[in-house]
N, C-alpha and C positions, 0 to 999 in steps of 0.2 A: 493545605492545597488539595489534599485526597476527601471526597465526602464521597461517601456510596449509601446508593438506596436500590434494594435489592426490589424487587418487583420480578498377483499378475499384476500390482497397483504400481509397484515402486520398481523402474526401470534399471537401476544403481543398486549395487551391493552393500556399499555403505551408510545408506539413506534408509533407518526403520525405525520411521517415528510408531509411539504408543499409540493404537488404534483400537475400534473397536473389530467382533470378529467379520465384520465387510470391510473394513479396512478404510471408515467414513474415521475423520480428525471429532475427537470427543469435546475439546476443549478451545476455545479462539476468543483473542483479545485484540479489539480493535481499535488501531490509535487514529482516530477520526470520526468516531462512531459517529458522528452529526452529519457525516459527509455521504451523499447517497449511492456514492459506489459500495464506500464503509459498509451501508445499513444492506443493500443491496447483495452484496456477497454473505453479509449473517446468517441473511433469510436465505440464501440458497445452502450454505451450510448446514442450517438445520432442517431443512426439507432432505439432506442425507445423514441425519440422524447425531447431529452436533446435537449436543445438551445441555453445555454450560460456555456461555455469550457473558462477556465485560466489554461493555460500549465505554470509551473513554474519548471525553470530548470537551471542548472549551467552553459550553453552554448544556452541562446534563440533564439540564429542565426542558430543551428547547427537543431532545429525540426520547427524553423518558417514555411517550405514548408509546416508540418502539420496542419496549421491553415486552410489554403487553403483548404486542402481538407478535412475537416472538415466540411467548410462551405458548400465545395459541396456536402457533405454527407446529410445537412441539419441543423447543427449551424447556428444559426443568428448573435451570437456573439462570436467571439473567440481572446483571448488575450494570447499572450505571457509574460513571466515574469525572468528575471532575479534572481535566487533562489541558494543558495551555501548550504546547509546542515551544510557545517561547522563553517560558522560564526554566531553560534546561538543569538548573540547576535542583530540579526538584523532580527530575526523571529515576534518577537511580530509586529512590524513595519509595516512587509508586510502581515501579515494577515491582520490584522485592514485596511490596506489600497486596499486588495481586498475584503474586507468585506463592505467597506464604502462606495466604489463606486459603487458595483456591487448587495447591496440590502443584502436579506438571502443567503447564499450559503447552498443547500439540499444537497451537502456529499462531501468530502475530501477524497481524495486516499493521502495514504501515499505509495510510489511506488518507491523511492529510497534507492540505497543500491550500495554497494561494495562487490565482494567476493574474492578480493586481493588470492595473493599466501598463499593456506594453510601452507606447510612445511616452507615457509619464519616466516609466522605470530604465528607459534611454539615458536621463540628462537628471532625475530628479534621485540624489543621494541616499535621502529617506528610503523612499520607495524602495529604489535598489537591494538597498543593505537588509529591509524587513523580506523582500522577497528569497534573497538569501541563505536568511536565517531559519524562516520558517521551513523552506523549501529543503532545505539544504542539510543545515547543521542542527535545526530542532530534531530532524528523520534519524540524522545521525547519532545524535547525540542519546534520543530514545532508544535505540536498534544495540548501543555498547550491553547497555544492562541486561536487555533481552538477552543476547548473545554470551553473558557470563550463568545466566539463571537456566538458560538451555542446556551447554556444556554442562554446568551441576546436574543436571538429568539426563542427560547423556541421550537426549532425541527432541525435534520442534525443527517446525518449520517456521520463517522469517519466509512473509509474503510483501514486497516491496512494491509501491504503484508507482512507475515512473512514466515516463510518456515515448511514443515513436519519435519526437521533437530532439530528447538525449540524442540519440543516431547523431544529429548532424545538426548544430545552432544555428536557425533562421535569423537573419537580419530586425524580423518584424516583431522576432519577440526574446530579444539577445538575452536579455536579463533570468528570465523564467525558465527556457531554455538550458541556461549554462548551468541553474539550480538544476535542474533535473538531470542534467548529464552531468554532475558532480556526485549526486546520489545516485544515479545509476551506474559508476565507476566504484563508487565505494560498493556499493551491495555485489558488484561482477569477482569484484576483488573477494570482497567478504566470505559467500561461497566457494572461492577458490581456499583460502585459507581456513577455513572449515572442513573440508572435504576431509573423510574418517572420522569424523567426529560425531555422526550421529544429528547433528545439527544442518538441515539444508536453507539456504537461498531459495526462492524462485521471483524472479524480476517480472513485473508488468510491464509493457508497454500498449497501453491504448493511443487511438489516434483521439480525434475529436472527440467529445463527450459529449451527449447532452445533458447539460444537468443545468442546477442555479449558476457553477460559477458561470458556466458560459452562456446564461441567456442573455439573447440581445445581438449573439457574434453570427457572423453567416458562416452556418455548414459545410466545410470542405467536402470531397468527395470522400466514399469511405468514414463518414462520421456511423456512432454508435450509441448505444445505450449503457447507462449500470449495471442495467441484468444483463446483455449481454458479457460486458465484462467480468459480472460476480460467477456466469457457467464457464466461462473460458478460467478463469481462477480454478472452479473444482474441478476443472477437465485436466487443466494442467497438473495440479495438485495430484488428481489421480495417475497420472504420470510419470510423477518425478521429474516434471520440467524442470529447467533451467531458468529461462528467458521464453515468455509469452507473448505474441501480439494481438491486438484487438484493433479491428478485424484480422484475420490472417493474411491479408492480403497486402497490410502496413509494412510486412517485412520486404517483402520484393522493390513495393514504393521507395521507403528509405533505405534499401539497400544499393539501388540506383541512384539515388540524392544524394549518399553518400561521393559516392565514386565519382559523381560529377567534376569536373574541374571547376578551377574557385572561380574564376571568371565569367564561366556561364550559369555557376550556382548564386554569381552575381544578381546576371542578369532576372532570376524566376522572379513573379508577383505571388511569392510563399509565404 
């Protein structure tokens, strides 16, 4: 399953990952790499002086040209990796094995996802249970092993993409939805039970995206870009955020959508 072809920061006391002396993450493995948030946050990482990039993805031929420019960006090293989300049984394997050859790894993007047809993934079993999986329990299921390979080096950040949608499960998109607020409750969790350890969380939530998966969908208010989300990532990062929104304005939104009563959170066309 693994082929590879090589081609004032920290707000928290307990939170000091292995940095270089500006206090830019040396090291980042991306489990999505195909995905253009994924590629997107690499290249802004190493535009602050990341060096060593493992793109891990379901199709390692289809982003390999990304290594390249990568390096021109200024990686020294950058590897591709053959990565399925849903064969978790063969998660633990390839962590330990980009862990053992490539040293400490300073943070992990969890970056992929599926947003399949809402109205199919309503009524349609398949659908549902794949949306799930990948969404849900592939994330999780990658994220155990990171989180024991971290603890052994005793510093890494776990950067998790989930969506403003988590906040509060829209009717229009139940399924996708309740994947992402099932992962976004384990990683709120996970950080909690991390905390002293050297090892932090920080949680995404972007609103809309423009990317492949969503061409074709109409642009809510507040929709965004990759890049934007890949600066809001090192902004946080440089931080020691917790929980991120993209745009910033996503939080006020769904912090209102939340609090709504369910009857008129009935009635929205969201």
């Amino acid at each position: 399953m693994v082929g590879s072809s090589r081609t004032s920061l920290d707000e928290s006391d307990w939170w000091n990952p292995v940095r270089n002396a500006l206090g830019d993450v040396q090291s980042l493995l991306v489990l999505g790499g195909g995905s253009e948030i994924g590629l997107a946050t690499a290249h802004a990482f190493v535009g602050n002086h990341c060096r060593t990039v493992i793109l891990a993805g379901r199709d390692p031929q289809r982003f390999a040209p990304e290594a390249d420019r990568l390096k021109a960006a200024g990686a020294t090293t950058v590897e591709t990796l053959a990565f399925d989300a849903d064969d978790t049984a063969s998660h633990p394997t390839l962590i330990d094995d980009v862990f053992d050859r490539h040293g400490d790894i300073d943070c992990v993007l969890v970056a992929f996802g599926v947003l399949g047809d809402a109205e199919t993934a309503t009524y349609d079993h398949t659908q549902a249970m794949e949306l799930m999986q990948t969404n849900a329990m592939g994330a999780i299921s990658a994220m155990v092993p990171v989180v024991a390979r971290m603890q052994r080096q005793g510093h890494g950040t776990i950067i998790v993409l989930s969506s403003a949608g988590a906040e509060r499960v829209r009717a229009s998109n139940a399924v996708y939805g309740a994947a992402k607020a099932a992962l976004d409750g384990y990683a709120q969790g996970l950080g909690d039970a991390l905390q002293g350890s050297g090892v932090h969380v920080m949680v995404v939530r972007p609103g809309f995206v423009h990317t492949r998966m969503t061409a074709g969908l109409e642009a809510p208010p507040f929709s965004t870009t990759p890049e934007a989300v890949a600066t809001a990532i090192v902004d946080g990062m440089r931080r020691g955020a917790e929980t991120i929104w993209v745009p910033k304005p996503m939080r006020a939104v769904m912090s209102a959508l939340r609090h709504l009563p369910r009857p008129i959170f009935r009635r929205l066309d969201i």
